[in-house]
SEFIZA-3560 file (N, C-alpha, C; in Angstrom, 3 decimals):
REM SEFIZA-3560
<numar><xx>0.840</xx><yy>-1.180</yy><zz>0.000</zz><atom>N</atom></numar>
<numar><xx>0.000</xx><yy>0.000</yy><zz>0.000</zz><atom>CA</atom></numar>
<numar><xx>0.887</xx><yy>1.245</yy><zz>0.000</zz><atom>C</atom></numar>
<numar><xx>0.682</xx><yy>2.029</yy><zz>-0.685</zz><atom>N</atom></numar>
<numar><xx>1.163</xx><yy>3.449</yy><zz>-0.898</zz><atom>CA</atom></numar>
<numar><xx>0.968</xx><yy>4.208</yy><zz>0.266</zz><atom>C</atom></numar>
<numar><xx>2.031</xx><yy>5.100</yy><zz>1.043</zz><atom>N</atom></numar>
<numar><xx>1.847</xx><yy>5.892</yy><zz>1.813</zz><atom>CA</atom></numar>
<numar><xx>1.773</xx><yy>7.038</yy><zz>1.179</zz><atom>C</atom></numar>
<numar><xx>0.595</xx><yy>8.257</yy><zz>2.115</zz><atom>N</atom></numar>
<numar><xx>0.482</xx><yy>9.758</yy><zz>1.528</zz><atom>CA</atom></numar>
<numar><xx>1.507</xx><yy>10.216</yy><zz>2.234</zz><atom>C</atom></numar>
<numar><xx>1.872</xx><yy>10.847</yy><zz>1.094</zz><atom>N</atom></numar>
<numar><xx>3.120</xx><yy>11.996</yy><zz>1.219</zz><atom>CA</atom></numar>
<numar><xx>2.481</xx><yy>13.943</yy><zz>1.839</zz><atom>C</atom></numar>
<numar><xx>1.200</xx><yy>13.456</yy><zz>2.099</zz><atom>N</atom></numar>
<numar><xx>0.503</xx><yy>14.777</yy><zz>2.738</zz><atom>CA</atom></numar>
<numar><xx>0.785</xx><yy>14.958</yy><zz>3.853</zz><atom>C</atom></numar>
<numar><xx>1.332</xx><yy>15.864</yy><zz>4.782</zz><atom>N</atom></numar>
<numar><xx>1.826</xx><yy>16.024</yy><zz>6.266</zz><atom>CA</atom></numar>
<numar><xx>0.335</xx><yy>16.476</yy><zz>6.825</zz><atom>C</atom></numar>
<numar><xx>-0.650</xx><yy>17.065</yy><zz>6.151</zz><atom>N</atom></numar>
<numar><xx>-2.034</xx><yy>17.397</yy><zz>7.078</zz><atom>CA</atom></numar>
<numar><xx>-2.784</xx><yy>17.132</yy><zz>6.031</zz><atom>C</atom></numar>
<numar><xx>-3.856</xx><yy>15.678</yy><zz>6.177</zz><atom>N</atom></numar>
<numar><xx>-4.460</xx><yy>15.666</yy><zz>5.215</zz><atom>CA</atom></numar>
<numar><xx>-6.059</xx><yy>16.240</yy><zz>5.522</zz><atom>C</atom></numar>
<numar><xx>-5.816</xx><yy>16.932</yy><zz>6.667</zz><atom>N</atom></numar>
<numar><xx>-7.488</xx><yy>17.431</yy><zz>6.929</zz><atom>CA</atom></numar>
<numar><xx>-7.317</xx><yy>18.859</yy><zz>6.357</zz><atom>C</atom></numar>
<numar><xx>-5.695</xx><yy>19.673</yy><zz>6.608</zz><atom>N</atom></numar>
<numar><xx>-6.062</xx><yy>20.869</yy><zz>5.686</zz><atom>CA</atom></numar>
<numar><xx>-6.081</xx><yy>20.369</yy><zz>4.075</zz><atom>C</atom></numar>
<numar><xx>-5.124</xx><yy>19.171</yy><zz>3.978</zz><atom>N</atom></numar>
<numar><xx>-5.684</xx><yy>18.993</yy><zz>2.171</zz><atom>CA</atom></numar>
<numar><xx>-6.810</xx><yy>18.809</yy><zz>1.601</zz><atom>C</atom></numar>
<numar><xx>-7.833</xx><yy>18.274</yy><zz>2.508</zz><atom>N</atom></numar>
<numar><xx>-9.176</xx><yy>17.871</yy><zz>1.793</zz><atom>CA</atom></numar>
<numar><xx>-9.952</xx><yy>19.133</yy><zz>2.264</zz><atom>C</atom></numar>
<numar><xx>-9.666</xx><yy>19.935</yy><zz>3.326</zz><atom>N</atom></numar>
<numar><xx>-10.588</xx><yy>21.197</yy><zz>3.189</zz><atom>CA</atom></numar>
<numar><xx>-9.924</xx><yy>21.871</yy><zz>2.057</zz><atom>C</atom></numar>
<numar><xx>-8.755</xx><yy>22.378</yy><zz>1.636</zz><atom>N</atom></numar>
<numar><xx>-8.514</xx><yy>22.983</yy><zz>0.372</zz><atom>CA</atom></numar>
<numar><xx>-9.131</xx><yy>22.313</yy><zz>-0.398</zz><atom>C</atom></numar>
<numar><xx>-9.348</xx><yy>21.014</yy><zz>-1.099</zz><atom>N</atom></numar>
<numar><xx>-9.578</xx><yy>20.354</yy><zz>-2.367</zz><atom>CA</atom></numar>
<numar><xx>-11.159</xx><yy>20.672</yy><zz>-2.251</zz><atom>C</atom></numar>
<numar><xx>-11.926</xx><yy>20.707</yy><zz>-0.676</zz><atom>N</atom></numar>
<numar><xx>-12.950</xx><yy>20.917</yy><zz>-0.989</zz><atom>CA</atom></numar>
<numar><xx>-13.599</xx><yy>22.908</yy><zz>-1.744</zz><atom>C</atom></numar>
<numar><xx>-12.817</xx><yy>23.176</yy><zz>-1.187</zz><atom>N</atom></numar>
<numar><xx>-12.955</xx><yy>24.838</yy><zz>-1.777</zz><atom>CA</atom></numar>
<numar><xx>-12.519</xx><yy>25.228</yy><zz>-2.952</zz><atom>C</atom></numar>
<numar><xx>-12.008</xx><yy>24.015</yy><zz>-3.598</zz><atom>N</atom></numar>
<numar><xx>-11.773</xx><yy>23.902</yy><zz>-4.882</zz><atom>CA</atom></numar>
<numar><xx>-10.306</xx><yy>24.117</yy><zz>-5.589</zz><atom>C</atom></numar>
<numar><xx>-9.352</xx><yy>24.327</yy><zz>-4.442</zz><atom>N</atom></numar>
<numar><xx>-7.920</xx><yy>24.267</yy><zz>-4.989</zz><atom>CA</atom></numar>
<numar><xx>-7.477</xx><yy>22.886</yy><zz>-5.647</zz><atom>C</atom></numar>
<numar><xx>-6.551</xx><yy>22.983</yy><zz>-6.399</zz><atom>N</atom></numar>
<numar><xx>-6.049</xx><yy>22.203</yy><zz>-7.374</zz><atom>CA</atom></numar>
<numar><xx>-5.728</xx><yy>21.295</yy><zz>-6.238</zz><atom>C</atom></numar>
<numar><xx>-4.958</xx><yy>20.008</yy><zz>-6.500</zz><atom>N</atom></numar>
<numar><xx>-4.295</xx><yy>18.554</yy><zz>-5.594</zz><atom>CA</atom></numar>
<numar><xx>-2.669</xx><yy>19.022</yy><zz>-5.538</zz><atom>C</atom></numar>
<numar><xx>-2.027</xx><yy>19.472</yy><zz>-6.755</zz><atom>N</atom></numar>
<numar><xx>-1.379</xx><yy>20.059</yy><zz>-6.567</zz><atom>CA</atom></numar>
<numar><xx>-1.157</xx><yy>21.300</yy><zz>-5.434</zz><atom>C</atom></numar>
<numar><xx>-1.593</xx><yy>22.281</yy><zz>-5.778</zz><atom>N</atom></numar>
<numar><xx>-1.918</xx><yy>23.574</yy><zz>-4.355</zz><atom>CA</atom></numar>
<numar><xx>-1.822</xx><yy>23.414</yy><zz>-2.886</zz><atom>C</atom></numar>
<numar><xx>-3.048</xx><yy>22.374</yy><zz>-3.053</zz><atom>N</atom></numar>
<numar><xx>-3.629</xx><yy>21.743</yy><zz>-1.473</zz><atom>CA</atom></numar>
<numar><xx>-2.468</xx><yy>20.948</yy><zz>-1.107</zz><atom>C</atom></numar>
<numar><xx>-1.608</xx><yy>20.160</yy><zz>-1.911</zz><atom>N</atom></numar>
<numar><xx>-0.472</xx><yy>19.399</yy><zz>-1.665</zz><atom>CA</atom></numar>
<numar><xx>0.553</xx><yy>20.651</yy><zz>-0.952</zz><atom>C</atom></numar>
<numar><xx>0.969</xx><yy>21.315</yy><zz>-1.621</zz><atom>N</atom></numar>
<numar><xx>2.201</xx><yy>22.222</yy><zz>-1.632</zz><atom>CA</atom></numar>
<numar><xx>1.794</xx><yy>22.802</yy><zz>-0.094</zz><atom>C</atom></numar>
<numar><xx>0.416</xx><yy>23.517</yy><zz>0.110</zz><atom>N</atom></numar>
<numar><xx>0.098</xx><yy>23.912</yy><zz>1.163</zz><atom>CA</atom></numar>
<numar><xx>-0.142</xx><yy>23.176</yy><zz>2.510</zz><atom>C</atom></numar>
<numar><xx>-0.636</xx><yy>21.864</yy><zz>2.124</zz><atom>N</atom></numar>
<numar><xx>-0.654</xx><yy>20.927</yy><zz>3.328</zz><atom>CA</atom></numar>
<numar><xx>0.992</xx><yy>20.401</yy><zz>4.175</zz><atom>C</atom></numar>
<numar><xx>1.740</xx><yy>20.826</yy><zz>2.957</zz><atom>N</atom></numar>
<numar><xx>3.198</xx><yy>19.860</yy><zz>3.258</zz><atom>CA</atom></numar>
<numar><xx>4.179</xx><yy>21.400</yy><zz>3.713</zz><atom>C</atom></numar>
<numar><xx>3.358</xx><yy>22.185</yy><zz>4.007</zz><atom>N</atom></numar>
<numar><xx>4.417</xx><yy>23.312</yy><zz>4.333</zz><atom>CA</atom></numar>
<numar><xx>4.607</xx><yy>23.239</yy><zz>5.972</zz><atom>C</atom></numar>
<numar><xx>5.794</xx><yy>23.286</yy><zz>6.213</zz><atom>N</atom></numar>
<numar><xx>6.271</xx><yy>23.479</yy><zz>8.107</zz><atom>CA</atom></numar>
<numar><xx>5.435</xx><yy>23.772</yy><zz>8.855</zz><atom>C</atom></numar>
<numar><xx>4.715</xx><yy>24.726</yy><zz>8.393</zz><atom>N</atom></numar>
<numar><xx>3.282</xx><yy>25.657</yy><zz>9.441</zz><atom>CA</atom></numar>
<numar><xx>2.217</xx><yy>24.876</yy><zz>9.321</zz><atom>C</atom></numar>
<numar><xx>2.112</xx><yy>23.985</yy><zz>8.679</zz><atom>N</atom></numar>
<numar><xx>0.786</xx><yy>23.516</yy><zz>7.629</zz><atom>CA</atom></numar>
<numar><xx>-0.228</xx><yy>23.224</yy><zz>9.188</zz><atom>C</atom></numar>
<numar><xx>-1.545</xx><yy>24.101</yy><zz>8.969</zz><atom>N</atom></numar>
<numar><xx>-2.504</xx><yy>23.895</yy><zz>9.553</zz><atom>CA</atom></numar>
<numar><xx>-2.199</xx><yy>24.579</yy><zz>11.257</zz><atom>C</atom></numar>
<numar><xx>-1.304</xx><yy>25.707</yy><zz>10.915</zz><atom>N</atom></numar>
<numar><xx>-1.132</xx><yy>26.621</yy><zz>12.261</zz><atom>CA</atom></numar>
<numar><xx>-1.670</xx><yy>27.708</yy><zz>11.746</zz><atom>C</atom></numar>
<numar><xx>-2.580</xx><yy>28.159</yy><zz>12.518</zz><atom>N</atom></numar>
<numar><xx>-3.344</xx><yy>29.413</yy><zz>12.715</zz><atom>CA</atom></numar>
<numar><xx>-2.592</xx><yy>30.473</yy><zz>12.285</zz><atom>C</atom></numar>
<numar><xx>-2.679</xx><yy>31.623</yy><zz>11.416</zz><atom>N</atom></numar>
<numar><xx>-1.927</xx><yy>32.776</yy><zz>11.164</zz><atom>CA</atom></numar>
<numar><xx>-2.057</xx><yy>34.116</yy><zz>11.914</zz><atom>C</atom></numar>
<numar><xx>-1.384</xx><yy>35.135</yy><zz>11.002</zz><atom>N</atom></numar>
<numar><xx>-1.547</xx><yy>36.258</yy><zz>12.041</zz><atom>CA</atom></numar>
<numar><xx>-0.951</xx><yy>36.864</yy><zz>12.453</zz><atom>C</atom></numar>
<numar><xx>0.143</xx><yy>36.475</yy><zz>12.886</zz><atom>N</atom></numar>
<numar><xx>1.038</xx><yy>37.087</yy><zz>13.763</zz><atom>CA</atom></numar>
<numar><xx>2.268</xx><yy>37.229</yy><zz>12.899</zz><atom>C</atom></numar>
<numar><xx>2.502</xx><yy>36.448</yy><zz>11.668</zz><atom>N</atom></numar>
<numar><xx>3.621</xx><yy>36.788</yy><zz>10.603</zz><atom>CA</atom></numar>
<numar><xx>3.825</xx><yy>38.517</yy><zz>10.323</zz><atom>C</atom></numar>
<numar><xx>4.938</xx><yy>39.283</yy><zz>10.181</zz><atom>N</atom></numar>
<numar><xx>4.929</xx><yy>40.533</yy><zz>9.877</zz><atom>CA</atom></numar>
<numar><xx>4.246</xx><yy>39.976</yy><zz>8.235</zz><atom>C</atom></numar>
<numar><xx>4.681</xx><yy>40.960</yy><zz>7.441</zz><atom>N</atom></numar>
<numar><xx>3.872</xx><yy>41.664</yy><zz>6.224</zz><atom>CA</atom></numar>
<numar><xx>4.992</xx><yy>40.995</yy><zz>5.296</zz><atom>C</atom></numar>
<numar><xx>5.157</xx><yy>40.491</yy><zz>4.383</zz><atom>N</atom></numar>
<numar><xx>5.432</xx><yy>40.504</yy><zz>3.516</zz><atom>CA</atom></numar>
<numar><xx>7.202</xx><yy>41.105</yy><zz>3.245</zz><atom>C</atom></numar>
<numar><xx>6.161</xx><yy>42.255</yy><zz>2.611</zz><atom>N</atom></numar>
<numar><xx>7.221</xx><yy>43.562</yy><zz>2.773</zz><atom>CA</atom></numar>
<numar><xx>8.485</xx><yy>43.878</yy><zz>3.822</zz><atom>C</atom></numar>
<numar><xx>7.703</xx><yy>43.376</yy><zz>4.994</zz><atom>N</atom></numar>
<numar><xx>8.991</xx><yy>43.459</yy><zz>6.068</zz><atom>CA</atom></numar>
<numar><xx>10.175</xx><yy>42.448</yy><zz>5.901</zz><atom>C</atom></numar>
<numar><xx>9.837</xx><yy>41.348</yy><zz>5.460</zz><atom>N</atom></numar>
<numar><xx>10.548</xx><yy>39.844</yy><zz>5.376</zz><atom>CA</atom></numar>
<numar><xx>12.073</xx><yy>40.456</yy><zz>4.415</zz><atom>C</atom></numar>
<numar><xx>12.798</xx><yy>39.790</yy><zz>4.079</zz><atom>N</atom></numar>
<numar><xx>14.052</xx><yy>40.059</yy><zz>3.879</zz><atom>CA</atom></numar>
<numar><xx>13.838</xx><yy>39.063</yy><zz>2.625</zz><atom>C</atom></numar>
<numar><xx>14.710</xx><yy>39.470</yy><zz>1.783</zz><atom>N</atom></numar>
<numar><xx>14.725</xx><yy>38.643</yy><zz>0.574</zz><atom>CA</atom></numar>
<numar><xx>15.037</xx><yy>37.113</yy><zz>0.812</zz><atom>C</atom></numar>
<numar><xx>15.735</xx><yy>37.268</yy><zz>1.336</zz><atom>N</atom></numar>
<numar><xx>16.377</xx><yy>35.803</yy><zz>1.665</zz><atom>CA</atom></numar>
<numar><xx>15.245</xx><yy>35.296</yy><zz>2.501</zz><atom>C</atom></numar>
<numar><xx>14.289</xx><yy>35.652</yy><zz>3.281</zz><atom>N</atom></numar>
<numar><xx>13.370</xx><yy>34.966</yy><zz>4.049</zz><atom>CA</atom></numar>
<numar><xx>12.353</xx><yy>35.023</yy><zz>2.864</zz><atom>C</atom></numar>
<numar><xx>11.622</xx><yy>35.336</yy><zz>2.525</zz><atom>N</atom></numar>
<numar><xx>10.890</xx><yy>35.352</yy><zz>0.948</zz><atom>CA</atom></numar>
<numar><xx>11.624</xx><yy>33.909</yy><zz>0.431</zz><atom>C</atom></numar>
<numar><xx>12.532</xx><yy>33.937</yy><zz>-0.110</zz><atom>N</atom></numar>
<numar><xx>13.428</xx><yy>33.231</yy><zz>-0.880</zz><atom>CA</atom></numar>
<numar><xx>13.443</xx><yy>31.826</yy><zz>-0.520</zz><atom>C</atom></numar>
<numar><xx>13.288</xx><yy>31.715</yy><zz>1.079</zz><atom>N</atom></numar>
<numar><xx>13.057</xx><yy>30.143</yy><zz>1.761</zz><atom>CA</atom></numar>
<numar><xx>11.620</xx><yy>29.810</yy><zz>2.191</zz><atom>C</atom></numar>
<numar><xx>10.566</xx><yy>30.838</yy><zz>2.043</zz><atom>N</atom></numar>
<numar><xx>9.237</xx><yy>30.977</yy><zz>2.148</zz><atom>CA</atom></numar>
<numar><xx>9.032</xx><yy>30.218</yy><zz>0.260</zz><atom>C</atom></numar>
<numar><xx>9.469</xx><yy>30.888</yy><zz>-0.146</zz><atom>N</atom></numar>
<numar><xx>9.107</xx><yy>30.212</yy><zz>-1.604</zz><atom>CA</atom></numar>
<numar><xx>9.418</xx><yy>29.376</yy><zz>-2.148</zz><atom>C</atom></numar>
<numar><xx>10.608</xx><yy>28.294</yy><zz>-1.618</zz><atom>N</atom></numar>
<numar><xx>11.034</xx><yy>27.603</yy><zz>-1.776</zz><atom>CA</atom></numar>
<numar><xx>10.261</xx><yy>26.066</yy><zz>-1.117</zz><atom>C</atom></numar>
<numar><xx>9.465</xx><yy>26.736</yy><zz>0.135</zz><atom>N</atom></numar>
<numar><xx>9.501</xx><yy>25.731</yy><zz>1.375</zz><atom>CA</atom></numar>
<numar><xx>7.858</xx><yy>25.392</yy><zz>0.235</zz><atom>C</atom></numar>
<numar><xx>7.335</xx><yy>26.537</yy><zz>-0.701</zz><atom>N</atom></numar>
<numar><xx>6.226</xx><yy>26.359</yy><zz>-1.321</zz><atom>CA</atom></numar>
<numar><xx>6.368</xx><yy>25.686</yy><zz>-3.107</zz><atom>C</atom></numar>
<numar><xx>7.465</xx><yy>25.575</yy><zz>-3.311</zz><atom>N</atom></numar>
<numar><xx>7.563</xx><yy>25.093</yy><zz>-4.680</zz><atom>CA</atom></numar>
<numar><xx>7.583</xx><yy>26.247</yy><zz>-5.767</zz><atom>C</atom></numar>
<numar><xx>7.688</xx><yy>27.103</yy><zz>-5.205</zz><atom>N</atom></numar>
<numar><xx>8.092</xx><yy>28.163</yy><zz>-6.376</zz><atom>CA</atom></numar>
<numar><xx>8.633</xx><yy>28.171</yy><zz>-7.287</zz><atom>C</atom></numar>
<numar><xx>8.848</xx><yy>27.913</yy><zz>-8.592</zz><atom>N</atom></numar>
<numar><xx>9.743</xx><yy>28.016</yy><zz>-9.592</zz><atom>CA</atom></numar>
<numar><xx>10.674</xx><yy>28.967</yy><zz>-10.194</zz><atom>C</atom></numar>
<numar><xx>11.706</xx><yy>29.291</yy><zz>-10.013</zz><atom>N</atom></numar>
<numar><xx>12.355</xx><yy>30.423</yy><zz>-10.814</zz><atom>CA</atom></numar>
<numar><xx>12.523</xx><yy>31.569</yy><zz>-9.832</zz><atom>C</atom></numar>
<numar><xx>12.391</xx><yy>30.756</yy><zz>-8.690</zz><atom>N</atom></numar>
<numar><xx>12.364</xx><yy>32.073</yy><zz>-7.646</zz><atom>CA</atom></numar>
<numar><xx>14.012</xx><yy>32.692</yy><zz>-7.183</zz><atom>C</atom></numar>
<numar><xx>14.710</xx><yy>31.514</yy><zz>-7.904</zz><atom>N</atom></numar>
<numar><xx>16.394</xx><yy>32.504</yy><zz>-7.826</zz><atom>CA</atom></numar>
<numar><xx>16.313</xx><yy>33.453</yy><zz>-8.486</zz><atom>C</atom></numar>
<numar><xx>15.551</xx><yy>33.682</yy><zz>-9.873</zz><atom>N</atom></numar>
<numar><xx>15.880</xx><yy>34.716</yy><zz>-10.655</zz><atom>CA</atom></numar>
<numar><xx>15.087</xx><yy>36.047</yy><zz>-10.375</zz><atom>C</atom></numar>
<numar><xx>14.038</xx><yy>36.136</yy><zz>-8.838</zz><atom>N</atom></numar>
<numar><xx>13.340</xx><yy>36.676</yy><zz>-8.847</zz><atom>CA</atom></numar>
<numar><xx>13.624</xx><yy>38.033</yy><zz>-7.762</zz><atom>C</atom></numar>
<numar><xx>13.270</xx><yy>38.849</yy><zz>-8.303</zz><atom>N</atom></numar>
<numar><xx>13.258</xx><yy>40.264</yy><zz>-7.344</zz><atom>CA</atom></numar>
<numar><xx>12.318</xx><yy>39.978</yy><zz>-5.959</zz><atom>C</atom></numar>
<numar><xx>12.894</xx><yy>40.774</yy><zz>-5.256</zz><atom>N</atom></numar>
<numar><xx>11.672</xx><yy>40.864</yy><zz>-4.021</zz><atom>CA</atom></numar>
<numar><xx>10.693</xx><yy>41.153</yy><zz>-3.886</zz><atom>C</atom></numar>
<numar><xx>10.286</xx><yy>42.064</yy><zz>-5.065</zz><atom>N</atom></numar>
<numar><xx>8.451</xx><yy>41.948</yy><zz>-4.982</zz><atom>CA</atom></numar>
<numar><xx>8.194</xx><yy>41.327</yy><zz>-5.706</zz><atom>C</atom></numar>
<numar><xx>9.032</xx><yy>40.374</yy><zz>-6.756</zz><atom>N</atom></numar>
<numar><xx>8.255</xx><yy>39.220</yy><zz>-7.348</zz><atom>CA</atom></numar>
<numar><xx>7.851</xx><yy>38.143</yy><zz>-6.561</zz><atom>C</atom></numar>
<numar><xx>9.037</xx><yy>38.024</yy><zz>-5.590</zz><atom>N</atom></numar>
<numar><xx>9.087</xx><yy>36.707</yy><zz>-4.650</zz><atom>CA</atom></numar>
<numar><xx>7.456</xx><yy>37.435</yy><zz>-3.620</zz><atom>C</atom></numar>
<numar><xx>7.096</xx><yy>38.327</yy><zz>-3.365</zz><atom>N</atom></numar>
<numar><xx>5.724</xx><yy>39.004</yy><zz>-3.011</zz><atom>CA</atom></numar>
<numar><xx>5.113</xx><yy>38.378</yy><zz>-3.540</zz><atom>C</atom></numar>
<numar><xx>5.023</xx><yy>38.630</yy><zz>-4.827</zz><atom>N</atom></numar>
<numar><xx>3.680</xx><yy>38.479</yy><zz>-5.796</zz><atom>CA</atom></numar>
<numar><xx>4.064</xx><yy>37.015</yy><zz>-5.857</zz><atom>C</atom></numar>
<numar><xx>4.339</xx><yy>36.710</yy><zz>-5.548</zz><atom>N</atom></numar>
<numar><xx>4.488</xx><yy>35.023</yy><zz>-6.364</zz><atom>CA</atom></numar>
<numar><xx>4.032</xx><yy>34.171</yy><zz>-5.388</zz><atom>C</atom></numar>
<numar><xx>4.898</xx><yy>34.344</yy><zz>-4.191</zz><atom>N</atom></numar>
<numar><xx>4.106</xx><yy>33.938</yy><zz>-2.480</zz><atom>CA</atom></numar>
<numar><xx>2.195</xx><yy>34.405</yy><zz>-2.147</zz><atom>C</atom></numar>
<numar><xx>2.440</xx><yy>35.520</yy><zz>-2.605</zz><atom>N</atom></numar>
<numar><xx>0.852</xx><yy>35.646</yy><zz>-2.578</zz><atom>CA</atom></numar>
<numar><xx>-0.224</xx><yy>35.316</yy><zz>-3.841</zz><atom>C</atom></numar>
<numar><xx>0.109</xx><yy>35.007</yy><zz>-4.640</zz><atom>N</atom></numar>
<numar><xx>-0.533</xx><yy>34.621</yy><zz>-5.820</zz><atom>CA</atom></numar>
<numar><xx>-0.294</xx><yy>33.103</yy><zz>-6.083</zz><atom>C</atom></numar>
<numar><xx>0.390</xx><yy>32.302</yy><zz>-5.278</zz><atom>N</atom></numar>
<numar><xx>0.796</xx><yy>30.854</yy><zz>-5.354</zz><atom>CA</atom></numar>
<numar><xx>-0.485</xx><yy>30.025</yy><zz>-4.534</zz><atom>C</atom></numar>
//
């Protein structure tokens, strides 16, 4: 039998139910925080490139070496 490679599969099936891709819900279920309450993260903006840079990484980002800091923004928030 195949083991899931999902670290929280109750946040994966509430994403899949709201209609995110298996992919998405994957990337998001398997992240370090996965299924810790938010909030208290500063902004974005405050984060340091290099923290962006392992935020986007820890999410599957593609191409995110070649990316500026408000791409690594837009890309973290649009992912």
């Amino acid at each position: 039998m195949e083991r899931s490679r999902i670290k929280n599969e109750e946040q994966y099936e509430a994403l899949r139910d709201k209609g995110y891709s298996k992919e998405k819900s994957a990337r998001i279920a398997n992240t370090p925080n996965a299924g810790k309450k938010g909030g208290k993260a500063k902004p974005y903006e405050d984060w340091t490139k290099d923290e962006l840079y392992e935020q986007a990484k820890n999410v599957g980002i593609e191409g995110r070496s070649k990316m500026k800091k408000d791409e690594l923004i837009q890309s973290l928030r649009t992912n």
